[in-house]
Each structure stands twice: as C-alpha cells, then as structure tokens.
C-alpha positions in Angstrom: -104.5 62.8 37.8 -107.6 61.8 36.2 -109.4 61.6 39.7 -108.3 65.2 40.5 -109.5 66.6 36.7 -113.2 64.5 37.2 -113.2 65.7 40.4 -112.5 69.6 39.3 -114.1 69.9 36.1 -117.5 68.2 38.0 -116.8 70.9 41.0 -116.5 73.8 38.9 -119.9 72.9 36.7 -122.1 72.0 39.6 -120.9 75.1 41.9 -121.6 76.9 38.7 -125.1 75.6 38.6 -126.3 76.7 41.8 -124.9 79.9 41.1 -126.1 80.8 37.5 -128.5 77.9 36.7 -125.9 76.4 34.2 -122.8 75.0 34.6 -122.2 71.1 34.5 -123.3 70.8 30.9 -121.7 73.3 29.9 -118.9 73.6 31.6 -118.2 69.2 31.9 -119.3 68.4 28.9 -116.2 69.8 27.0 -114.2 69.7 29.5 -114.6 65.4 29.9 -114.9 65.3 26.3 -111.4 66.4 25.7 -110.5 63.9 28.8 -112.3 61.1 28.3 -113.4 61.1 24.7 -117.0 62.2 23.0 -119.1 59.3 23.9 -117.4 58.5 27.5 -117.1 62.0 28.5 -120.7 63.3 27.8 -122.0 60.3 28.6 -120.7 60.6 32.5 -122.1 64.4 32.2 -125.8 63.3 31.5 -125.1 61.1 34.3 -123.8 63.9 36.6 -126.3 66.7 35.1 -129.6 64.5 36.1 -128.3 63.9 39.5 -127.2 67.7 40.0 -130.7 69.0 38.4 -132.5 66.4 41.1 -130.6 67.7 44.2 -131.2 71.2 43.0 -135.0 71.0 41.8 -135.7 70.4 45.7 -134.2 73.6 46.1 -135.7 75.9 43.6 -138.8 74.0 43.4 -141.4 76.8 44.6 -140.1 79.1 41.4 -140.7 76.1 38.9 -143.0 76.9 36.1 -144.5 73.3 36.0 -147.0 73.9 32.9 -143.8 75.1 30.6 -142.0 72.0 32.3 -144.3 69.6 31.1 -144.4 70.7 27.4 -140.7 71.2 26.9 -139.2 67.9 29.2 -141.5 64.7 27.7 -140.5 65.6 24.0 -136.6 65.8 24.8 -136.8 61.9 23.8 -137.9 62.6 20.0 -134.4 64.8 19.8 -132.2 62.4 22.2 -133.0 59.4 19.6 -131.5 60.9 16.3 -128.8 62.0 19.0 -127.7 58.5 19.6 -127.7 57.2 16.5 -125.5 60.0 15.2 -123.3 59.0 17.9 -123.2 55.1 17.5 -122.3 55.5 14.2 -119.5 58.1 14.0 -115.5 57.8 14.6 -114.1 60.0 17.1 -112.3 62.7 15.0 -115.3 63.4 13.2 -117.5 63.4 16.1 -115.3 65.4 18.4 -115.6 68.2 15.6 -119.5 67.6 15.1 -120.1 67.8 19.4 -117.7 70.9 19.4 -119.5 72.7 16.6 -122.8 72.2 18.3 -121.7 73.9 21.1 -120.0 76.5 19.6 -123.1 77.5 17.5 -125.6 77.1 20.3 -123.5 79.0 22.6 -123.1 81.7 20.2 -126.9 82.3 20.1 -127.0 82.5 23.6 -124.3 85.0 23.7 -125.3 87.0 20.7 -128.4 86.1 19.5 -131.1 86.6 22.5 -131.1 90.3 22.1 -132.6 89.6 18.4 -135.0 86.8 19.2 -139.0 87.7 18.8 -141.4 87.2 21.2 -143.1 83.7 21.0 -146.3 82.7 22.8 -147.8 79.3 23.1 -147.0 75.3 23.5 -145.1 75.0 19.8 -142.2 77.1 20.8 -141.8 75.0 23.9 -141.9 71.7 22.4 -139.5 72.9 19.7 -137.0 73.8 22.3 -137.7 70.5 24.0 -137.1 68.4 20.8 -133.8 70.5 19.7 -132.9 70.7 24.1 -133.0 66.7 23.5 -130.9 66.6 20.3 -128.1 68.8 22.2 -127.7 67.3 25.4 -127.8 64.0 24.0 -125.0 65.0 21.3 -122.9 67.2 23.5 -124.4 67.3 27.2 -125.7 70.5 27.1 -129.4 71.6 26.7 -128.9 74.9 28.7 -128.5 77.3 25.4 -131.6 75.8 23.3 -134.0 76.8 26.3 -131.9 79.6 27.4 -133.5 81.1 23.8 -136.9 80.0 24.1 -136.6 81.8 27.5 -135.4 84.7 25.7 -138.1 84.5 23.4 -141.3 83.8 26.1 -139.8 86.6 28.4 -139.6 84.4 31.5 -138.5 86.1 34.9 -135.0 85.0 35.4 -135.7 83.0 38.7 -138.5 81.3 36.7 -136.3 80.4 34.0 -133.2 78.7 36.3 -135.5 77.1 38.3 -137.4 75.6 35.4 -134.1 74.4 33.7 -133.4 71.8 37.0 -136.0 69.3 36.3 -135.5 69.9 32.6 -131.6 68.7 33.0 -132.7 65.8 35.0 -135.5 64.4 33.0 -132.7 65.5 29.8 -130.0 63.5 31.4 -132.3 60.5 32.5 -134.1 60.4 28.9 -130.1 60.4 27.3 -127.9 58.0 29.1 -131.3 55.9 28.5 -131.2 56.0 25.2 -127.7 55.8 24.6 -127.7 52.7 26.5 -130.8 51.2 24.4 -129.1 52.2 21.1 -125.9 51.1 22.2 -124.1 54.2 21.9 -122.0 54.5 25.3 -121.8 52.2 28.2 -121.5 52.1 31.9 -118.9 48.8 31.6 -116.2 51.1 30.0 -116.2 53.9 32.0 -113.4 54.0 34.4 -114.4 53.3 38.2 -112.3 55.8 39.5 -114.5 58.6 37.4 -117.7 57.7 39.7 -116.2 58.4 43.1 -114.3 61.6 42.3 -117.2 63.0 40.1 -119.5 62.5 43.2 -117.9 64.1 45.6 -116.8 67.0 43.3 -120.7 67.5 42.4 -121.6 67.7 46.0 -118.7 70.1 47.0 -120.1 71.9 44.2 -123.5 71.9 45.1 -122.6 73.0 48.9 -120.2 75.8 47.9 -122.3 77.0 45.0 -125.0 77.7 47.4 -123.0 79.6 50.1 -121.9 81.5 46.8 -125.3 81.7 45.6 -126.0 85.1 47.6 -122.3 86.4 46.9 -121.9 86.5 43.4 -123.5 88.1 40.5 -125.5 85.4 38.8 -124.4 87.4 35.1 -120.7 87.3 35.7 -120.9 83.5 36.7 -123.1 83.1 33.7 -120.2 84.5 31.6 -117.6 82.6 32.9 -119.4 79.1 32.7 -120.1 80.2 28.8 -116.1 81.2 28.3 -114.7 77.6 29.5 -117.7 76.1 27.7 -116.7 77.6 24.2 -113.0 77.4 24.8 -113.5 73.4 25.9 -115.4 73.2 22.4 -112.9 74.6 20.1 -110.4 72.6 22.1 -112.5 69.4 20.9 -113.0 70.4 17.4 -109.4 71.1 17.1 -108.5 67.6 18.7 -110.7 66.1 16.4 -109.2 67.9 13.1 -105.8 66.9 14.1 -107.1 63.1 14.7 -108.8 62.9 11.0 -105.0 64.4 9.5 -103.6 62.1 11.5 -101.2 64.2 13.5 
C-alpha cells in the first residue's frame, strides 16, 4: 500500500507538471507529508521535484528566460538555510501545522492575490522571490506559488514563466535536500527503500503521460486541480498536526 500511494501521489504531481508547469510540489508535498511525515515526506519531494525539473528543463529549454533564472535560482540557499533549521528543531505536531499553513497562505495568493499584485521591474523582485521560493520549498516542497507571484507581478508570457520554473525546481530541490542533509534535518538512511522504486517509476509515467496530455488539456483547469489537492492535502496536515499536540 505504501508503494502504490508513492507511486500515485508522485504520478499525479509530475503528469501535472508537464501539463501546467506545477504539480509535484504541490501536489506530493502534502500529499507524502500526511504519509510519510513533515521531514520524510517533503524531503523525498525535493528529491523527486529536482529530478522532474531536470528531465523537463531539456524539454522546455528554448522558452527559458535564463537572465531571470540566474537572479532568482543562486539565492534560494539564503531561504533553504533558516528552512532547515526551523525544521531540525521542531516536533511533528507543530511542524505539520507550520508546513500546512505555509501552503495554505502561499497558495491563497496564488489563487487570490495575482489579480492585485503591482507591476515590478528589475533584479530586487527576483531575488526576493528566490530567497522566500528557498524558504518554501525547503519548509514545505513547494516554491511554485512564491514565483508564480513575482510572475504575476513582472508580466512574463505564460510559456516563459513554466518553462523558467523547471530549472528553478531543480536547482530548489538540489540546494534543499543539501542543506537538510548538512544541517541534519532529514536523512536518506530513514527513508523507506521501497519509496525510491515506486516514486521513480511513478515520476516517469508521469512525465510520459503528462506530455501526450500536454496538447489535450487546458493548462488553466490542470492548474486548478493541482492547487485544489494541494490546499486540501495542507489542511489535512495542519489538522493531523492539531490533533497530535491535543493528543488525540
């Protein structure tokens, strides 16, 4: 059973990805949380996410706004670091509500607050969303929303934009299961073998199918969908984690 849900939940996020741009972090991240637990489960996501957002780069690499790439992926580090600490020195009840609540709110900018975000020009808006895209996938395995806004707000082409995001997930992921290794907070050793196996083939399944469904679906309504089991996956954690502190 736990094969079959590493297998699926990996599947869904990197058929997602092809499709929409987003999807493993989003969609794994709260997903393997609630299975695995806060530091094991988004720990095999930045894992997952690099690879994907290598595989995929290759793909999408002529729309890749390199100059925007180079501001936003180097600083990811100075947000990943606070990330791990925050993680190595937090209990699992608190921490599952502190992961889900960073989703939640980051996700309800994307979903709400785009419309209302202000044009903004130059390199200190990109390393911003860098440092903060750092902090969140570190925390809770998903960088997506932070530069889905500073896309928002710089007006990039929507092909420019998910193309962009591939090599920013893999040098996020990298620069996160790095540090979390460095700072001790997660580890390769007690991670289940079974979860490597299933979670690669369920990534390229999802990779292959996503892109025979790239030209068939509406990249919006995929886009909607990954968001939906994103946020209910986080109030799923944050609940877990509430019921762990009371003890139930």
């Amino acid at each position: 059973m736990l094969a079959l849900g590493i297998f699926a939940t990996i599947f869904a996020g990197a058929c997602l990805q092809r499709v929409s741009g987003m999807g493993i972090g989003l969609v794994g991240g709260p997903v393997l949380m609630l299975i695995l637990g806060p530091v094991q489960g988004i720990l095999v996501v930045n894992v997952f996410a690099c690879i994907n957002a290598m595989v995929t780069t290759m793909t999408v690499r002529d729309h890749v706004d390199w100059r925007r790439f180079w501001l936003i992926a180097p600083v990811m580090v100075f947000g990943s670091i606070p990330a791990a600490l925050l993680i190595s020195n937090m209990d699992t009840g608190p921490l599952l509500i502190v992961v889900g609540g960073a989703l939640v709110a980051a996700l309800a900018v994307v979903t709400f607050g785009k419309r209302f975000v202000p044009v903004l020009h130059g390199p200190g808006a990109a390393i911003s969303a860098g440092v903060l895209g750092g902090f969140t996938n570190t925390l809770a395995g998903a960088a997506g929303p932070v530069i889905a806004v500073y896309a928002q707000a710089a007006r990039w082409p929507t092909y420019v934009y998910t193309a962009t995001l591939q090599p920013i997930f893999f040098v996020g992921g990298l620069i996160s299961v790095l540090v979390k290794l460095g700072f001790g907070a997660g580890g390769m050793a007690s991670v289940d073998w079974v979860i490597w196996p299933a979670a690669f083939v369920g990534m390229f399944a999802g990779i292959v199918v996503g892109g025979w469904l790239a030209g068939k679906i509406d990249r919006e309504n995929a886009h909607r969908l990954s968001l939906i089991v994103a946020v209910l996956g986080a109030l799923s954690a944050m609940i877990r984690g509430v019921t762990q502190i009371l003890g139930y």
